[in-house]
C-alpha positions as CSV (number, residue, x, y, z in Angstrom):
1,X,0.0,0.0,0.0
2,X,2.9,2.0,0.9
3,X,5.0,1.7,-2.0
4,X,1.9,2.4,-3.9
5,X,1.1,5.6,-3.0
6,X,5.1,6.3,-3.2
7,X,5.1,5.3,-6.8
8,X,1.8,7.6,-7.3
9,X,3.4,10.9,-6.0
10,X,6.3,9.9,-7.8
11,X,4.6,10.1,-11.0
12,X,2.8,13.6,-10.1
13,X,6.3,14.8,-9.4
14,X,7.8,13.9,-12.4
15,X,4.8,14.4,-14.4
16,X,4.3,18.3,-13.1
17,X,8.1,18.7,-13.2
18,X,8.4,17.9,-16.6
19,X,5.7,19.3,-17.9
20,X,5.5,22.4,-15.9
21,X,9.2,23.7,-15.5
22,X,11.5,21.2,-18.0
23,X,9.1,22.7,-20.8
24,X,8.8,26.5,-19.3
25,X,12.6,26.5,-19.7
26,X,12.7,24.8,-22.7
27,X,10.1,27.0,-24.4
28,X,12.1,30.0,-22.9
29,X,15.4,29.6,-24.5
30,X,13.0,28.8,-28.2
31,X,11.7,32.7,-27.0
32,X,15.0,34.0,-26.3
33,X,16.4,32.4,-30.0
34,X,13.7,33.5,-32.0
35,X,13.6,37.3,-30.5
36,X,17.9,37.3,-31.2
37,X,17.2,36.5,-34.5
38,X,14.0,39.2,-34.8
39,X,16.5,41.8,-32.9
40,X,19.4,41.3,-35.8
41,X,16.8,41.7,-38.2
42,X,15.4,45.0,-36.8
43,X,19.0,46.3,-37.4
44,X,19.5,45.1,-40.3
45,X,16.3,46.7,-41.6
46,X,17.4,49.8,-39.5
47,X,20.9,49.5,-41.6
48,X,19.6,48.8,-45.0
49,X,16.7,51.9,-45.1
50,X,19.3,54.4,-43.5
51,X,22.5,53.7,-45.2
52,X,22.0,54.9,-48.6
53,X,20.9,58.4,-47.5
54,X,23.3,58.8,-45.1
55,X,25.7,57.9,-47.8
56,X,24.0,60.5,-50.1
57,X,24.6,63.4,-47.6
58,X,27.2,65.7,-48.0
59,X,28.9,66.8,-44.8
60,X,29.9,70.4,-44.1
61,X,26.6,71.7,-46.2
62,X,23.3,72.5,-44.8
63,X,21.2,68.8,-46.0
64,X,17.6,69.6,-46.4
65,X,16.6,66.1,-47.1
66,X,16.9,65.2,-43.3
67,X,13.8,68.3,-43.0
68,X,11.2,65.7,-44.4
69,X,12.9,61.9,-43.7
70,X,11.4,62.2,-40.0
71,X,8.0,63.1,-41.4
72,X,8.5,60.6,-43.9
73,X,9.0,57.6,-41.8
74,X,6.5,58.6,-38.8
75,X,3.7,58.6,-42.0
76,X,4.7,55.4,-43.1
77,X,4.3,53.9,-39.4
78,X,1.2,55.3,-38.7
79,X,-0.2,54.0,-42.1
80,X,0.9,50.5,-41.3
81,X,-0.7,50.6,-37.7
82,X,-3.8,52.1,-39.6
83,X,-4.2,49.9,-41.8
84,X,-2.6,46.9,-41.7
85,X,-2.1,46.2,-37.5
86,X,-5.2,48.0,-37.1
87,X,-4.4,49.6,-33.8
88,X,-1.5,51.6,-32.4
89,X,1.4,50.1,-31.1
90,X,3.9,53.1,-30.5
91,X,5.1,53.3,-26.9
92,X,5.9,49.6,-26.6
93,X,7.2,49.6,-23.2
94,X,4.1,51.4,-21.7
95,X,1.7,48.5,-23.5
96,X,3.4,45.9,-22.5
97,X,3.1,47.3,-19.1
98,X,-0.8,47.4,-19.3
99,X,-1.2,44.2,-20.5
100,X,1.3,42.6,-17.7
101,X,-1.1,44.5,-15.4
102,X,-4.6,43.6,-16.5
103,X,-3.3,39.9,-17.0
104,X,-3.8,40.1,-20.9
105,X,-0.6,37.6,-21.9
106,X,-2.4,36.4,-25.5
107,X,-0.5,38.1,-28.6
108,X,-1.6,37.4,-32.1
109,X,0.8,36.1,-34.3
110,X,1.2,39.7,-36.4
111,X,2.3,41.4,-32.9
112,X,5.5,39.3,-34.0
113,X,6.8,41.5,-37.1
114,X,4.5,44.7,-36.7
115,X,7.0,46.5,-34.5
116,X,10.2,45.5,-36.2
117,X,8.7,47.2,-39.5
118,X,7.3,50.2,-38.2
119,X,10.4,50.8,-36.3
120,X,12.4,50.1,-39.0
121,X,10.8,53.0,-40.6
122,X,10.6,55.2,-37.9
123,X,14.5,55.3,-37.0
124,X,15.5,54.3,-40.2
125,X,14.0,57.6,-42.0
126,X,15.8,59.5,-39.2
127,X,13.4,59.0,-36.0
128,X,15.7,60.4,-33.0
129,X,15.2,57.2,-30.5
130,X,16.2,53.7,-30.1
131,X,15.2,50.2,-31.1
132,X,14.7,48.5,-28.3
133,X,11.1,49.3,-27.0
134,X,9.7,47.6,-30.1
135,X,11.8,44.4,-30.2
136,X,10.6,44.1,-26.2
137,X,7.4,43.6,-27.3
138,X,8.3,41.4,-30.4
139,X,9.8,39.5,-27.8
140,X,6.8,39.4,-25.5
141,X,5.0,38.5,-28.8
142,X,6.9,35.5,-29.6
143,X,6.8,34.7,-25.7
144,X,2.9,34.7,-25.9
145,X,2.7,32.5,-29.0
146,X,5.2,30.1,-27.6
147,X,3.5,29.5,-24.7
148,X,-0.5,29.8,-26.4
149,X,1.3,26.5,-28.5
150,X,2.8,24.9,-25.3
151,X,-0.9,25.2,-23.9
152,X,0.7,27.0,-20.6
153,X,-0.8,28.0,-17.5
154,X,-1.6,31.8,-17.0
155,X,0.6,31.8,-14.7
156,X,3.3,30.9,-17.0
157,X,2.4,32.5,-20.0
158,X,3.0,35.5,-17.9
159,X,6.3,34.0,-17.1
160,X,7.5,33.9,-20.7
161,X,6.0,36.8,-22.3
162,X,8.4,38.9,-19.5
163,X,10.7,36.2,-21.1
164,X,10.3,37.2,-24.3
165,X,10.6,41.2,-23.6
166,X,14.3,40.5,-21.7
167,X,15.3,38.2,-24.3
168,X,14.2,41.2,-26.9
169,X,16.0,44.2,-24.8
170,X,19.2,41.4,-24.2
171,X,19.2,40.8,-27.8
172,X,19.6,44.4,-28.8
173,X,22.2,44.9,-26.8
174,X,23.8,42.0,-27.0
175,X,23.6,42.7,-23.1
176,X,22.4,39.3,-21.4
177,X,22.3,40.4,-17.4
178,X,21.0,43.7,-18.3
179,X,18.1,42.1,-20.1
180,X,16.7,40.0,-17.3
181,X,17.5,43.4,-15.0
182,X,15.0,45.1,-17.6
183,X,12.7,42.5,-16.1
184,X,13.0,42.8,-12.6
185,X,14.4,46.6,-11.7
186,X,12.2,48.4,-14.5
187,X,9.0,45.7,-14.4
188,X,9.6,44.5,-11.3
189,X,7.5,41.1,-11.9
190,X,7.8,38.7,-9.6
191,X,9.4,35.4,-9.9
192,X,9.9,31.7,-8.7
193,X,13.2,29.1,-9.0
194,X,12.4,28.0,-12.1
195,X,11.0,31.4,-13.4
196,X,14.4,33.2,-12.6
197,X,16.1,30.2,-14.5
198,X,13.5,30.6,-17.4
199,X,14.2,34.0,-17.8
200,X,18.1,33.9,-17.8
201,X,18.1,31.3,-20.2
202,X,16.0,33.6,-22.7
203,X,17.9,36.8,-22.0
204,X,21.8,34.1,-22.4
205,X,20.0,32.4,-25.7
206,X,19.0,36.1,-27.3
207,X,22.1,37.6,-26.6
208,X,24.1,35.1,-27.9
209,X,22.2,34.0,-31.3
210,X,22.1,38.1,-31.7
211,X,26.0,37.9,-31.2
212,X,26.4,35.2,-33.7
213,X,24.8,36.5,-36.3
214,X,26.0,40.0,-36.0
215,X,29.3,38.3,-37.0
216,X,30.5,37.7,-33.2
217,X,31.7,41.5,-32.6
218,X,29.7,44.1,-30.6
219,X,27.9,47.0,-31.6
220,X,30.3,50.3,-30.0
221,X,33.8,49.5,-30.1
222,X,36.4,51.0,-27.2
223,X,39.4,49.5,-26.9
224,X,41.0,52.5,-24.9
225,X,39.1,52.1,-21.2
226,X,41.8,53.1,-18.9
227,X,41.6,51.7,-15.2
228,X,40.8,54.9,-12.9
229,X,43.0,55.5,-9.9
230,X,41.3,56.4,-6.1
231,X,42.3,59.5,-6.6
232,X,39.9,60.3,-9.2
233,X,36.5,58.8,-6.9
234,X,36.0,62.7,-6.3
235,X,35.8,63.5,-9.9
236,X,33.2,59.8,-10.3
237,X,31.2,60.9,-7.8
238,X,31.1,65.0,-9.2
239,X,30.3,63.4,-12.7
240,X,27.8,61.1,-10.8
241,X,25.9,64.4,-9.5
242,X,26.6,66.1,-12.8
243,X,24.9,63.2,-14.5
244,X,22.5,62.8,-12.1
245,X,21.1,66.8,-12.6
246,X,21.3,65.9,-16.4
247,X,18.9,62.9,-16.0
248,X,16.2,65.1,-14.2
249,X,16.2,67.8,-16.7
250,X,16.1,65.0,-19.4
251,X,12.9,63.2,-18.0
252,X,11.3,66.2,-16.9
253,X,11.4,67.2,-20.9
254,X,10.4,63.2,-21.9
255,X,7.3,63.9,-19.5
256,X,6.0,67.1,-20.8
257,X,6.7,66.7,-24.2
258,X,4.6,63.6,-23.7
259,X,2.1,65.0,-22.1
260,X,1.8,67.5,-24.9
261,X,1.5,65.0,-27.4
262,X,-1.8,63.7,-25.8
263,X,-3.4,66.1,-25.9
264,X,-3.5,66.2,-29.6
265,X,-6.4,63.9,-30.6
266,X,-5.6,63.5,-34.1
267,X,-3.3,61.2,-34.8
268,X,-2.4,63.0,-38.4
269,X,-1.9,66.0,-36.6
270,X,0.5,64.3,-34.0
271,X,2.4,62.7,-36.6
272,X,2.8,65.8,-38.7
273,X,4.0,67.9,-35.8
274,X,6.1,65.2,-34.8
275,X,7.8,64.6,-38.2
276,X,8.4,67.8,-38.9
277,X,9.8,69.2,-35.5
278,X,12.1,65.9,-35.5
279,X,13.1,67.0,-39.2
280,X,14.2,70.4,-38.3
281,X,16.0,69.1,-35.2
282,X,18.2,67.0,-37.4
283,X,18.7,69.5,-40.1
284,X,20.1,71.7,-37.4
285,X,21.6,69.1,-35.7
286,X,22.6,65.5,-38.0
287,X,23.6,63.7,-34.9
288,X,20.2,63.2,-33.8
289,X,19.4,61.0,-36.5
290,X,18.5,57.7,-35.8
291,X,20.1,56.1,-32.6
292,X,23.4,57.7,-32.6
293,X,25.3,54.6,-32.4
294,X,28.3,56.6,-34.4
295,X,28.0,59.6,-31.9
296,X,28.9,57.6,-29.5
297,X,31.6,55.5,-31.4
298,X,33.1,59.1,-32.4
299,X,33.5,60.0,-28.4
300,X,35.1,56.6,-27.6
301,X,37.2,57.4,-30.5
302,X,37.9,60.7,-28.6
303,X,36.7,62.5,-32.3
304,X,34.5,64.4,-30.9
305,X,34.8,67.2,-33.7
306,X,32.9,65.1,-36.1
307,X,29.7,65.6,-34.4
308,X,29.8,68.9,-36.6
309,X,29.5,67.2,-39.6
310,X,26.6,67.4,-41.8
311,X,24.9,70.3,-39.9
312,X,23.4,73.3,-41.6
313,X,25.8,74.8,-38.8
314,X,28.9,73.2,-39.6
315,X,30.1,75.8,-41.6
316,X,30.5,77.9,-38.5
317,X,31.7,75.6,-36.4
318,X,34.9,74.8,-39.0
319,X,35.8,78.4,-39.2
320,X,36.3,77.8,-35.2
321,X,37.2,74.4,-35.0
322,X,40.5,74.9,-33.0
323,X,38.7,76.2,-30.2
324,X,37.6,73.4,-28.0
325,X,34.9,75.7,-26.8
326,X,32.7,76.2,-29.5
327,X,32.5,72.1,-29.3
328,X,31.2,72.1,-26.2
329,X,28.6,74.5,-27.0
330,X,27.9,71.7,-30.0
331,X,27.3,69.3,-27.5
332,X,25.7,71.2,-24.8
333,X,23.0,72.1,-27.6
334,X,22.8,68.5,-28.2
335,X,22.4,67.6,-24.8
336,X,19.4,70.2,-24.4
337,X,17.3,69.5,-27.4
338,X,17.9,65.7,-27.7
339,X,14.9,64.7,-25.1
340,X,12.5,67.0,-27.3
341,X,13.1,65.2,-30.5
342,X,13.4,61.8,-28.8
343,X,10.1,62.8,-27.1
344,X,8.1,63.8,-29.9
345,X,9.6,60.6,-31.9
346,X,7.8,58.3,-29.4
347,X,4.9,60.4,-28.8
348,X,3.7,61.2,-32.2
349,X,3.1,58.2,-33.8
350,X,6.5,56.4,-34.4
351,X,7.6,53.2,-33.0
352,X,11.0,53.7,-31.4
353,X,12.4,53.2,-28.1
354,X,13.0,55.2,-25.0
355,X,16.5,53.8,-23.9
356,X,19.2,53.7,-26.8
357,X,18.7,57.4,-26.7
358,X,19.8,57.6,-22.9
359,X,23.4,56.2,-24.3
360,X,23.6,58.7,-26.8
361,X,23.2,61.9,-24.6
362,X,25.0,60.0,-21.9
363,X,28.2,59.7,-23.8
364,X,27.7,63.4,-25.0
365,X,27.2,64.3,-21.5
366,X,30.4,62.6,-20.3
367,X,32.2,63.9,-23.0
368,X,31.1,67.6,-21.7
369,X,31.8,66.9,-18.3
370,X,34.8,65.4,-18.8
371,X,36.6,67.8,-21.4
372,X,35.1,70.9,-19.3
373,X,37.1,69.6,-16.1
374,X,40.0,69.1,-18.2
375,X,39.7,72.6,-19.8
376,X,38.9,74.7,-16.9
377,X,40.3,73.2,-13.8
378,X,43.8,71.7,-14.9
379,X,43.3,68.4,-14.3
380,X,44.0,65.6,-16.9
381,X,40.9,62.8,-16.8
382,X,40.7,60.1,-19.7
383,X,37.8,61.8,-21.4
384,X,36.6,58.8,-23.5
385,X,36.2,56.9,-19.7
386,X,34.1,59.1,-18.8
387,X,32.1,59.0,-22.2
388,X,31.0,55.1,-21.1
389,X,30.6,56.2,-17.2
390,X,28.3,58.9,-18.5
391,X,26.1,56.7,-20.4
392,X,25.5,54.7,-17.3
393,X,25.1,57.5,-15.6
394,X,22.5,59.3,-17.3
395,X,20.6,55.9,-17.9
396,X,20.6,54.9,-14.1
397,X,18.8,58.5,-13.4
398,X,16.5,59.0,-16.6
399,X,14.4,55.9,-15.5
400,X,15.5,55.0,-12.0
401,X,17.0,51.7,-12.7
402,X,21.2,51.7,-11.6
403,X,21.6,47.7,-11.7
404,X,20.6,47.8,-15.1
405,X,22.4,50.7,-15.9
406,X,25.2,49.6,-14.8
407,X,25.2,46.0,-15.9
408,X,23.7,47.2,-19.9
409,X,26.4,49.2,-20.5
410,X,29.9,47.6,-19.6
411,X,28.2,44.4,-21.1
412,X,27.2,46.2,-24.4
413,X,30.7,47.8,-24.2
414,X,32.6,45.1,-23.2
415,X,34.5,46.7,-20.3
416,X,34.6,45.3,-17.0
417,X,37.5,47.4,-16.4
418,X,35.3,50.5,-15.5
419,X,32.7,48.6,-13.7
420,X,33.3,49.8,-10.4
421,X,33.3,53.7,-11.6
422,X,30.3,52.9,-13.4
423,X,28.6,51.3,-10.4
424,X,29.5,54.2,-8.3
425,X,28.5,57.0,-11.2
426,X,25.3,54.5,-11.2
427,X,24.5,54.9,-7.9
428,X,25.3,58.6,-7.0
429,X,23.1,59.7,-10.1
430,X,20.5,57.5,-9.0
431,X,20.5,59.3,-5.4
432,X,20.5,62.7,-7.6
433,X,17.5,61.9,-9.3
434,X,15.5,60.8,-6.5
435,X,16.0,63.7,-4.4
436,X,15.4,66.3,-7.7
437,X,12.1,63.6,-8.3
438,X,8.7,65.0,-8.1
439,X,8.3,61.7,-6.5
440,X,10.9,60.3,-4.4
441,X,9.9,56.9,-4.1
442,X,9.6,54.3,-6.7
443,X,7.6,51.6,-6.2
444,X,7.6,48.1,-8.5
445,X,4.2,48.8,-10.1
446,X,5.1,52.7,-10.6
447,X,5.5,52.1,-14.8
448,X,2.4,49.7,-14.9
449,X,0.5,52.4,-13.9
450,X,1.4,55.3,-16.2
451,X,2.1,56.5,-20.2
452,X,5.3,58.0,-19.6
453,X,8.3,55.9,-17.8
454,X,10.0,59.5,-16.9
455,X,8.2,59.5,-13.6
């Protein structure tokens, strides 16, 4: 009788075990394969609509084309979510959240490829914002549909459509930790044993298909990190503070430009004033365009003049291109009118993403603080260091998540070297933010509850 009942709990265990967690982790690392490949093709697309007009520019000579590519690509997105998706899908991260919320896990199968086309538009006519918001919820697409074909629970159909969002943000960024950080710091879902181990294997699987097919080399290049000395923890923690202030400002703009947007009804409207404002930005200022994934590899590069280039400014700024100062005005322009065009890219009908951009005006902002000290004070700091520590900076504050900051960026950068400077930048702008917040306190379901993430 004994042996019995041993041999019929035995089969329960083993049945539920295999069944319930062998196949969750199983049908996690399918999710985390199929969004690396979906994440190399969104930028691949991105690549192939750019490239021959950024090749067809002329630099030093005002480029009017860049006036109507914004415009251009925000039309075409909106038309597709018109008319073929048949609802709107721009701010990705903010749907997903509502869906997570209200327990809505089911994705049709055209939630798949709708956002890596219409983002592959958006950014690749010039949209000022990132990629990775859109591949999240291709990600939570495919996560859905994995788990609507392996019959799951609710439960874990919740489990792998947050799988499916890491695996997409990992992917992008080739950034595996930071992916499943995107999951628990920024969506703060909750998980068990096997959940943790489900979503790890998603984010490891994306990041590493992504990197193979990319041609196993990562997206920003710096092979100059220097190794900073304790004598320069003063000038981490300044740039820290600096970065910090930056980050407030930058959400504050994200959250009232936002705001603005909504409260135009029409969407044609929107998208016109979006296209054309983001146009005009980018005529003035060419670095804008798209994610600015060459900005940034021009500061590591420690080239910063070549942010001039292709501006209907440039002209001026190479008749006073020996004086370091009139770059830093360059980039302290940037810095101020980058969340308005970022801002009125996700608002007004594109499909773009809210974090990519954070990198770009990070690096710019590290770039000023650095050279600044360097210029004014006497002192001699490795700029292009603090070009990474001030993308991890300004990303930690923007949205109130430092693990992930910190752990995004010296994965998507490859340098471990500066992780303890970026921890400590992390951390300190973090602090920054919270006291400059209009609301000090974050709680986990703070982003679930709201349109904007800049809270």
């Amino acid at each position: 009788m004994c042996m019995t009942l041993l041999r019929f709990h035995l089969h329960n265990w083993k049945t539920n075990f295999f069944y319930n967690n062998i196949s969750l982790i199983i049908a996690a690392f399918v999710t985390g394969i199929v969004s690396g490949c979906c994440a190399w093709l969104l930028k691949h697309l991105i690549y192939w609509i750019s490239q021959p007009i950024t090749t067809a520019v002329k630099p030093d000579t005002p480029n009017y084309i860049f006036i109507l590519l914004p415009l251009t690509g925000t039309i075409l997105a909106v038309l597709y979510q018109k008319y073929i998706v048949g609802q709107d899908i721009y701010n990705g991260l903010q749907r997903l959240s509502n869906r997570l919320s209200s327990h809505n896990y089911k994705y049709s199968p055209g939630l798949i490829l709708a956002p890596i086309i219409t983002c592959s538009t958006t950014i690749g006519l010039g949209g000022s914002a990132g990629s990775e918001g859109p591949i999240a919820s291709s990600g939570a697409a495919i996560g859905s549909n994995i788990a609507q074909l392996f019959r799951f629970t609710p439960e874990r159909m919740r489990i792998l459509v947050a799988c499916g969002a890491g695996a997409g943000i990992s992917a992008i960024f080739k950034a595996p930790i930071g992916g499943a950080l995107f999951i628990l710091e920024i969506f703060a879902i909750s998980f068990d044993a096997i959940g943790f181990i489900a979503l790890f294997s998603a984010t490891t699987a994306a990041a590493l298909t992504a990197f193979i097919l990319s041609g196993c080399t990562p997206d920003i290049s710096f092979n100059t990190a220097s190794t900073l000395h304790l004598g320069d923890i003063w000038i981490t923690v300044a740039a820290g503070l600096f970065l910090g202030l930056y980050s407030t400002y930058y959400a504050f703009v994200m959250r009232r430009i936002g705001k603005l947007y909504g409260y135009i009804k029409n969407r044609w409207i929107k998208c016109i004033c979006s296209g054309i404002s983001v146009g005009i930005l980018i005529f003035l200022f060419p670095s804008l365009y798209g994610e600015g994934y060459e900005s940034i590899e021009r500061l590591l590069a420690d080239l910063p003049q070549k942010m001039t280039q292709y501006s209907w400014l440039s002209p001026l700024f190479s008749t006073y291109n020996s004086s370091i100062g009139t770059i830093l005005i360059f980039a302290l322009a940037i810095l101020i009118i980058k969340p308005f065009a970022t801002a009125s890219t996700i608002n007004g009908g594109g499909v773009a993403g809210d974090y990519t951009p954070l990198l770009m005006v990070g690096s710019i902002a590290g770039f000023l603080f650095a050279t600044a000290i360097n210029a004014f004070t006497g002192f001699q700091i490795p700029v292009t260091d603090f070009v990474f520590l001030g993308m991890t900076g300004v990303m930690a504050g923007a949205i109130k998540a430092p693990l992930m900051a910190m752990f995004l960026t010296v994965e998507t950068i490859c340098v471990p070297s500066l992780f303890l400077p970026a921890a400590t930048v992390a951390t300190v702008s973090y602090l920054t933010r919270l006291i400059f917040s209009h609301n000090s306190t974050k709680t986990p379901t703070r982003l679930r509850d709201t349109k904007n993430i800049y809270k």
